[in-house]
C-alpha positions as CSV (number, residue, x, y, z in Angstrom):
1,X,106.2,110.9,66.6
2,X,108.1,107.7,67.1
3,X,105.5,105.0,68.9
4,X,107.1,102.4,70.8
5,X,105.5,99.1,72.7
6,X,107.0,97.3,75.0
7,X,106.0,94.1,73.9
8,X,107.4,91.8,76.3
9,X,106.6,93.7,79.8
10,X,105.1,90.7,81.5
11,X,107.8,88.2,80.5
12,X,110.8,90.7,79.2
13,X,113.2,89.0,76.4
14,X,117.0,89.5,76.9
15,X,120.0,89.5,74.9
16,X,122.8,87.1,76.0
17,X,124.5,90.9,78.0
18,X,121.3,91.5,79.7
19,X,120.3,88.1,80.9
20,X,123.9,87.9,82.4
21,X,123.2,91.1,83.8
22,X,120.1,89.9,85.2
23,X,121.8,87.3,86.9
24,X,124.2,89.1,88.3
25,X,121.4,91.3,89.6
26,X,119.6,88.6,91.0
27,X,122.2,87.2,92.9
28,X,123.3,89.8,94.9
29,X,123.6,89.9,98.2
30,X,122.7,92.8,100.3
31,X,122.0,93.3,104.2
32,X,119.3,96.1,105.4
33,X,120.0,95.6,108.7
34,X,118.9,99.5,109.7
35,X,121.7,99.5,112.6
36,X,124.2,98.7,109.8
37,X,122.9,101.4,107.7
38,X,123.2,104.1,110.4
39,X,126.7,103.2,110.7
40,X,127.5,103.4,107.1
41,X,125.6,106.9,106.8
42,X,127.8,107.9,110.2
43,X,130.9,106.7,108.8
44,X,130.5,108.5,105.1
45,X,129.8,111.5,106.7
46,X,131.9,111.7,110.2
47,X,128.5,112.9,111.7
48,X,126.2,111.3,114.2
49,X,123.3,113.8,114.9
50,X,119.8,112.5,113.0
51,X,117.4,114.7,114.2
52,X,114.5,113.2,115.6
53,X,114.7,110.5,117.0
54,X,111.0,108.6,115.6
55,X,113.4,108.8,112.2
56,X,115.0,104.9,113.8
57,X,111.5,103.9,114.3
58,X,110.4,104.5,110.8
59,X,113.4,103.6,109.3
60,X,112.8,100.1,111.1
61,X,109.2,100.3,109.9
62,X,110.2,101.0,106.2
63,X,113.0,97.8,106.3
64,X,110.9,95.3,108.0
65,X,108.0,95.7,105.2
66,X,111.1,95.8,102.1
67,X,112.4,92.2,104.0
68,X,108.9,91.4,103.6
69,X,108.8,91.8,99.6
70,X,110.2,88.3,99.0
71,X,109.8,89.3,94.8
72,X,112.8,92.0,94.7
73,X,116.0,90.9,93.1
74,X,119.5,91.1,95.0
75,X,119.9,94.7,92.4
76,X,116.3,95.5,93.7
77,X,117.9,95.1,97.3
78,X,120.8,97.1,96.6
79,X,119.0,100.0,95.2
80,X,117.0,100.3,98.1
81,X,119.7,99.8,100.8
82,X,121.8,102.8,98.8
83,X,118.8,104.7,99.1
84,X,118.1,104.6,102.7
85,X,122.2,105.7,103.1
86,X,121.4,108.0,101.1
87,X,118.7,109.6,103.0
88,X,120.4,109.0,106.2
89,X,123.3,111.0,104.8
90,X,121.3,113.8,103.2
91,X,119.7,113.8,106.8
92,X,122.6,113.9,109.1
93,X,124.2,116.9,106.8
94,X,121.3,119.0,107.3
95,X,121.1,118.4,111.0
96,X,125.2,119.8,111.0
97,X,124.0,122.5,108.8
98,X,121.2,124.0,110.8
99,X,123.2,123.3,113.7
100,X,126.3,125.4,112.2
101,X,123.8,128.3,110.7
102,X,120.7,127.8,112.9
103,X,119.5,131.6,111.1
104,X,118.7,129.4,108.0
105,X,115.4,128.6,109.7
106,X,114.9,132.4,110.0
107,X,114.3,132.5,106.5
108,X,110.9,133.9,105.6
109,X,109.5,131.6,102.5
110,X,107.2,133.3,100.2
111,X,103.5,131.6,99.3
112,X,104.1,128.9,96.8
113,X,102.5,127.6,94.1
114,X,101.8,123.6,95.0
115,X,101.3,121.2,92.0
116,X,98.9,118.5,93.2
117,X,97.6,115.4,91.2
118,X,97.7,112.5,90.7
119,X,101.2,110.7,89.2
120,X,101.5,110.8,85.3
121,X,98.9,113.2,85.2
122,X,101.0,116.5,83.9
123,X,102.5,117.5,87.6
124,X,105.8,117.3,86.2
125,X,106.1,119.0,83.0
126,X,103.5,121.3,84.7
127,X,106.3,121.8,87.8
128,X,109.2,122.1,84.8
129,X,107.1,124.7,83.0
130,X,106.4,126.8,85.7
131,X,110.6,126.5,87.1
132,X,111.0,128.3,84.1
133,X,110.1,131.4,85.9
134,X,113.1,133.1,87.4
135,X,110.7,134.2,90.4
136,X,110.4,130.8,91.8
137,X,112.7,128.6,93.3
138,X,112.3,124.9,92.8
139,X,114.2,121.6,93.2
140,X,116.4,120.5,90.3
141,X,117.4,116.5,90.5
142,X,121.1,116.8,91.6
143,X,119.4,119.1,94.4
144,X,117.3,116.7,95.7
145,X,119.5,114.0,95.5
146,X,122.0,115.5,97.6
147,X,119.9,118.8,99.3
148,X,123.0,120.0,101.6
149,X,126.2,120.8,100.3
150,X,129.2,118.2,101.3
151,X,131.5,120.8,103.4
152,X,134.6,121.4,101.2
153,X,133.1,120.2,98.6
154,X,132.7,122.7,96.7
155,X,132.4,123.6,92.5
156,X,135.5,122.5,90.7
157,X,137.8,124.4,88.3
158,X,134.9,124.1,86.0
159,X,132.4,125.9,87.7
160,X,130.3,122.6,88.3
161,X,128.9,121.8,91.4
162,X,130.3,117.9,92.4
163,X,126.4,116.8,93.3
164,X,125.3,118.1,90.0
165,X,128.0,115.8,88.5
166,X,127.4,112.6,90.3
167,X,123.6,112.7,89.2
168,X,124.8,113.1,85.7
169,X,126.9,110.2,85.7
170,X,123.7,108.7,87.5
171,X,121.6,109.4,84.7
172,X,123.7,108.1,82.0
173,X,124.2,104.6,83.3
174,X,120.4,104.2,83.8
175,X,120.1,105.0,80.5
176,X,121.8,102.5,79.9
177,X,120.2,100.1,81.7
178,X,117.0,100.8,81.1
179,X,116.4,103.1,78.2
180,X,112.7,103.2,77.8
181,X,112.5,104.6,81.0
182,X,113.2,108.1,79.9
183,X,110.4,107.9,77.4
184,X,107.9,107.9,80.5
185,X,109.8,109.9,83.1
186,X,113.3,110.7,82.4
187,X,115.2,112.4,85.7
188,X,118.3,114.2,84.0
189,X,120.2,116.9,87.0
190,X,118.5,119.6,86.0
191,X,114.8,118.2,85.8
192,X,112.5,119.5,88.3
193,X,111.7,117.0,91.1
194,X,109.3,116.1,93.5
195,X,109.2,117.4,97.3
196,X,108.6,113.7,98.9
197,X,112.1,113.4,98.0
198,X,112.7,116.1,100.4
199,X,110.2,114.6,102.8
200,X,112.0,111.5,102.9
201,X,114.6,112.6,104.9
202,X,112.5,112.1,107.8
203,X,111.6,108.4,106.0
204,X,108.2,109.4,106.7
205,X,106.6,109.9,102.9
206,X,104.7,106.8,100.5
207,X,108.1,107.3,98.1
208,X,108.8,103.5,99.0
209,X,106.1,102.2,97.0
210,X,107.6,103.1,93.9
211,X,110.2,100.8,94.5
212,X,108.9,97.9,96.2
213,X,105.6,96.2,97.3
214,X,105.3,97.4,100.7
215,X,101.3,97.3,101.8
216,X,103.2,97.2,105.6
217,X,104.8,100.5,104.6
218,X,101.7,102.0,103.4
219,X,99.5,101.6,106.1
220,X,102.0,102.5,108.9
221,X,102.6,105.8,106.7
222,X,98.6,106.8,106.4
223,X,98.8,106.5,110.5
224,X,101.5,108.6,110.8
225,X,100.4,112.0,112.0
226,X,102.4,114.3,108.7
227,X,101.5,117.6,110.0
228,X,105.2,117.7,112.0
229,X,106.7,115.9,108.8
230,X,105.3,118.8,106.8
231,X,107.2,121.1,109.0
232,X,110.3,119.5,109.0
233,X,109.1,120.1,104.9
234,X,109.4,123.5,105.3
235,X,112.5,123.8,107.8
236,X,113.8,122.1,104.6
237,X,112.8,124.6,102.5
238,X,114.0,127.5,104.3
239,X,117.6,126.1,104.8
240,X,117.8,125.5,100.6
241,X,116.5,129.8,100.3
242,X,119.1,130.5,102.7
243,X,121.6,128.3,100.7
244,X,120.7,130.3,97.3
245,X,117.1,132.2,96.1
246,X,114.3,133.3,95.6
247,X,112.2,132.3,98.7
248,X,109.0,131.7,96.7
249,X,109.0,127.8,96.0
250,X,107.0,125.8,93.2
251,X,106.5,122.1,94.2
252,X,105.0,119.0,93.7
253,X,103.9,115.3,94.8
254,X,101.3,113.2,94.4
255,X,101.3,112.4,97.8
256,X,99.5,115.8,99.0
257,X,96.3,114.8,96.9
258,X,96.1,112.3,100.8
259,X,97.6,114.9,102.9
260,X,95.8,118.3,102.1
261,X,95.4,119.1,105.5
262,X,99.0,118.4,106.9
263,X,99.9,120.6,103.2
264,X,97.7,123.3,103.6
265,X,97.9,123.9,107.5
266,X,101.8,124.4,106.8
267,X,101.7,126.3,103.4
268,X,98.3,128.4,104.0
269,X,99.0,131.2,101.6
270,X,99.9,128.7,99.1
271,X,98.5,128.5,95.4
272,X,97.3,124.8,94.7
273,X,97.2,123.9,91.3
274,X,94.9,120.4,91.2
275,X,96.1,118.4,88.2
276,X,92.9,116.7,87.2
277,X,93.2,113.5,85.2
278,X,91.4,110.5,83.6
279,X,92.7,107.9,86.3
280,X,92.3,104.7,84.1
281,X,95.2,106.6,81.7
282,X,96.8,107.2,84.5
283,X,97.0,103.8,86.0
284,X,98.5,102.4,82.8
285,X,101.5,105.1,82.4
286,X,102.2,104.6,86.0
287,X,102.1,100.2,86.1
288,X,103.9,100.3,82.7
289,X,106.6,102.3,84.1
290,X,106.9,100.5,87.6
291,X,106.5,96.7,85.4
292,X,109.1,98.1,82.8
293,X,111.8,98.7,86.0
294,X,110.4,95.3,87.8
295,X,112.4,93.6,84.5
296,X,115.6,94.5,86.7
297,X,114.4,95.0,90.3
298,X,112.3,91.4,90.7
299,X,112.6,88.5,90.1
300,X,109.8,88.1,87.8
301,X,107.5,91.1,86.9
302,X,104.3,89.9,88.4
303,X,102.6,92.0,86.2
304,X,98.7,91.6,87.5
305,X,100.2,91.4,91.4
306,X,101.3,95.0,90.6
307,X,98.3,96.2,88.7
308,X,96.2,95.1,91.8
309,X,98.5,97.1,93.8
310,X,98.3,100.1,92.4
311,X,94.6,100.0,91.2
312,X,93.6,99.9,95.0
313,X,96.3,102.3,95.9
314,X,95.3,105.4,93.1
315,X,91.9,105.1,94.5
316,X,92.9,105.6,97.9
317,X,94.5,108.6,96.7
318,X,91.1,109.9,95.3
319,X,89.2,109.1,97.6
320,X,91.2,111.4,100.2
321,X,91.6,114.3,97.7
322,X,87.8,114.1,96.7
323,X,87.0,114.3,100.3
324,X,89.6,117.1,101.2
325,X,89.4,118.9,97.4
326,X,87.3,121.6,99.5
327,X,90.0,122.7,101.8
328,X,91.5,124.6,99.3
329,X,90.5,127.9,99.5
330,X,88.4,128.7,96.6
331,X,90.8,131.9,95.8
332,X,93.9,129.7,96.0
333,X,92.6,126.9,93.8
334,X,93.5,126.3,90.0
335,X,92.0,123.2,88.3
336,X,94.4,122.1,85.6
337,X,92.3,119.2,83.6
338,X,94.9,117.2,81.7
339,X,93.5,117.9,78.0
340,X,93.1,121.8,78.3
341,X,96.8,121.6,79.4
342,X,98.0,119.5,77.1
343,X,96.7,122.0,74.4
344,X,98.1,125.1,75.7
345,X,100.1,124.8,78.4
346,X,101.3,128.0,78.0
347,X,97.1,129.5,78.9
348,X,97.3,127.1,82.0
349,X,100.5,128.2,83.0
350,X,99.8,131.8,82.8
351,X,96.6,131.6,84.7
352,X,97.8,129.7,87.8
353,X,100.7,132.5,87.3
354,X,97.8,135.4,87.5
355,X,96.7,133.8,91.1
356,X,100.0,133.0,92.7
357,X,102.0,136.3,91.0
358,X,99.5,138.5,89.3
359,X,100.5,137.2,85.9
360,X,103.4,136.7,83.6
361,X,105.8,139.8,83.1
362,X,107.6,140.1,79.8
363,X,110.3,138.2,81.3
364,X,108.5,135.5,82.5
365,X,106.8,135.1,79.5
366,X,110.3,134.8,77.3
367,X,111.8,132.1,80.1
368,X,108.4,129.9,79.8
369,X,108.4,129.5,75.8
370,X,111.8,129.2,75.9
371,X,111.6,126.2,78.0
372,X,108.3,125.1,75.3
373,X,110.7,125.4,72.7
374,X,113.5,123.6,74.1
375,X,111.5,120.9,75.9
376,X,108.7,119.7,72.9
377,X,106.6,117.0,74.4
378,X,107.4,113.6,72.9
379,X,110.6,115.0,71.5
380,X,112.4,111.1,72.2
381,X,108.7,109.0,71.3
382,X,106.1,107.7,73.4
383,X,104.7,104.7,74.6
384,X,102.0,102.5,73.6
385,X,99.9,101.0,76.6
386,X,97.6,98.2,76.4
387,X,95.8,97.3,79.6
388,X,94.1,94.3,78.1
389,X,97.2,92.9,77.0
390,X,100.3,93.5,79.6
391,X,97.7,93.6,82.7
392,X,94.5,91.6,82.3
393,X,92.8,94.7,83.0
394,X,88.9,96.2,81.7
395,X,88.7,99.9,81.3
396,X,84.9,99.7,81.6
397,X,85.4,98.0,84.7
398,X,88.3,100.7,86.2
399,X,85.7,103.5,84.8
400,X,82.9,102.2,87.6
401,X,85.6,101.6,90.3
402,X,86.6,105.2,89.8
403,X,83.3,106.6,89.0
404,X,83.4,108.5,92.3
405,X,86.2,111.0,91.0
406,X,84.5,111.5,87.5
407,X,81.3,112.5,89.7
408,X,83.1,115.0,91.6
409,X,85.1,116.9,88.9
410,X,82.8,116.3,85.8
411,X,85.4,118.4,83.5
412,X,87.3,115.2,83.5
413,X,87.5,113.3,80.0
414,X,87.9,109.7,79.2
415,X,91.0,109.1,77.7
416,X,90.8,105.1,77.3
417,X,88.7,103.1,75.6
């Protein structure tokens, strides 16, 4: 397997194209004023109906803390502010939608099977594995990019739909931008996403800290009260079964491992399966990742600024799923430790199938490994962390930090020495 290092994370070294790039990206000038960005939405789409109406005061909340990241680049700006137009747009279109077919939220959703863990801990090829099965319905990227279908805008001559396309052309410029980035999570259309992407279209989910340092952002989302977010989840849900089957959904997000309640009070019947992961591995996929697109987003990496960042912020996440872990119905529960997946994925796989579905039918069986077979882990290479080196961090010292989750789910192996 190809091995590859990013040896110049904290201060990246460019080419004569990229630095000009870089400049460029730097210098750009982009205004987030949110009245300016409801207007563009309303304007793309011809429609003016949001929803609720807290969606103005949280998309307010979200801008204020990005104007308060002084680090991001004019490109980091620009990304952002296409993202919120995007959401607003992906938001009014479902409001017209319910509002033209309000028996889409008659739709009767069948118990799930809810990936929960902590990010770069397996939830995703776990989510992608499980797709596989014809029974479920899940979220490919073009999906959640663009959830509701553009009216008249449907499939061309070729059969393809037009949202599926515009990810795709999405997906080959950032690999060419930033090509490494594929190597730790690569979104082509049909890769199975996340359901925070769906949350955000009521700008109410911790998505934002991905792409900016927004501590503002964070604490005025862990006061928001999710359980009516996690509704409008599901009213989500429902209006994508009614748009195309099954009804039985397979999600994911790191974000449930802090909202368990809020998850589990909307999706009761649901099957959890709790991704369980050496955090200190964890950290250093996830900061490499996030420092590795700071080369383009920021002005300067700030690599120790971020580590700090998201040290503090996985153990927040553990310490609300080691205190909730027990709402999870006993019966409903699958523990999925990282290195037991890892070497047969197709075991775990079949057992959270045995809870949620009674186990793998012939067919489901022939759709998994033909996903395994297609799919081989490290197919492209992998990266080589070094937390000493790009961060300034001690394992030893992460491993006493985070000695609280090893305490509660003991299964749990050390991964970094």
């Amino acid at each position: 397997m190809r091995e590859v290092r990013i040896a110049d994370l904290r201060e990246p070294q460019r080419s004569a194209e990229e630095q000009a790039f870089f400049e460029f990206a730097l210098n750009l000038r982009v205004d987030l004023d949110p009245a300016g960005l409801i207007a563009r939405a309303e304007t793309e789409t011809g429609l003016k109906h949001l929803g609720d109406t807290g969606i103005v005061d949280r998309l307010h909340a979200q801008v204020a803390a990005v104007e308060a990241d002084h680090g991001l680049s004019g490109l980091g700006r620009h990304i952002l502010a296409e993202r919120f137009v995007g959401l607003l747009k992906a938001r009014l279109r479902f409001e017209d939608f319910v509002g033209r077919y309000p028996e889409a939220l008659d739709v009767e959703l069948e118990p799930p099977v809810i990936v929960v863990g902590l990010p770069r801990s397996g939830t995703t090829h776990l989510v992608n594995l499980l797709a596989a099965d014809a029974r479920f319905r899940s979220m490919p990227w073009w999906e959640v990019r663009e959830p509701t279908p553009v009216l008249g805008d449907g499939p061309g001559r070729d059969g393809i739909d037009p949202r599926y396309q515009r990810a795709f052309v999405d997906w080959e410029l950032g690999k060419g931008v930033a090509p490494l980035t594929a190597l730790m999570h690569d979104r082509p259309p049909w890769s199975i996403e996340e359901d925070c992407e769906l949350n955000d279209l009521d700008l109410c989910s911790y998505t934002l800290e991905w792409h900016a340092r927004v501590p503002a952002w964070r604490d005025h989302y862990l006061q928001l009260d999710q359980r009516s977010h996690y509704r409008f989840l599901r009213r989500e849900l429902q209006v994508l079964s009614f748009l195309r089957g099954p009804k039985r959904w397979v999600l994911k997000t790191p974000q449930h491992l802090e909202q368990l309640g809020p998850l589990l009070e909307t999706f009761p019947d649901a099957t959890i399966a709790f991704t369980l992961r050496d955090p200190v591995a964890v950290l250093q996929s996830a900061i490499t990742m996030l420092a590795y697109g700071d080369r383009l987003r920021r002005v300067r990496v700030e690599a120790d600024e971020l580590a700090a960042y998201w040290v503090d912020r996985i153990e927040r996440l553990l310490r609300a799923a080691v205190r909730d872990a027990a709402l999870i119905p006993a019966a409903q529960r699958v523990d999925v430790e990282f290195n037991e997946f890892m070497a047969d994925d197709l075991a775990m796989a079949a057992r959270i199938l045995e809870v949620a579905l009674a186990g793998l039918t012939d067919d489901a069986q022939a759709q998994l490994e033909a996903y395994l077979t297609g799919n081989p882990r490290g197919k492209d290479g992998r990266i080589v962390y070094d937390l000493r080196g790009d961060f300034g961090l001690e394992p030893a010292a992460l491993y006493d930090r985070f000695a609280f989750y090893f305490d509660a789910f003991p299964q749990i192996r050390r991964e970094v020495t």
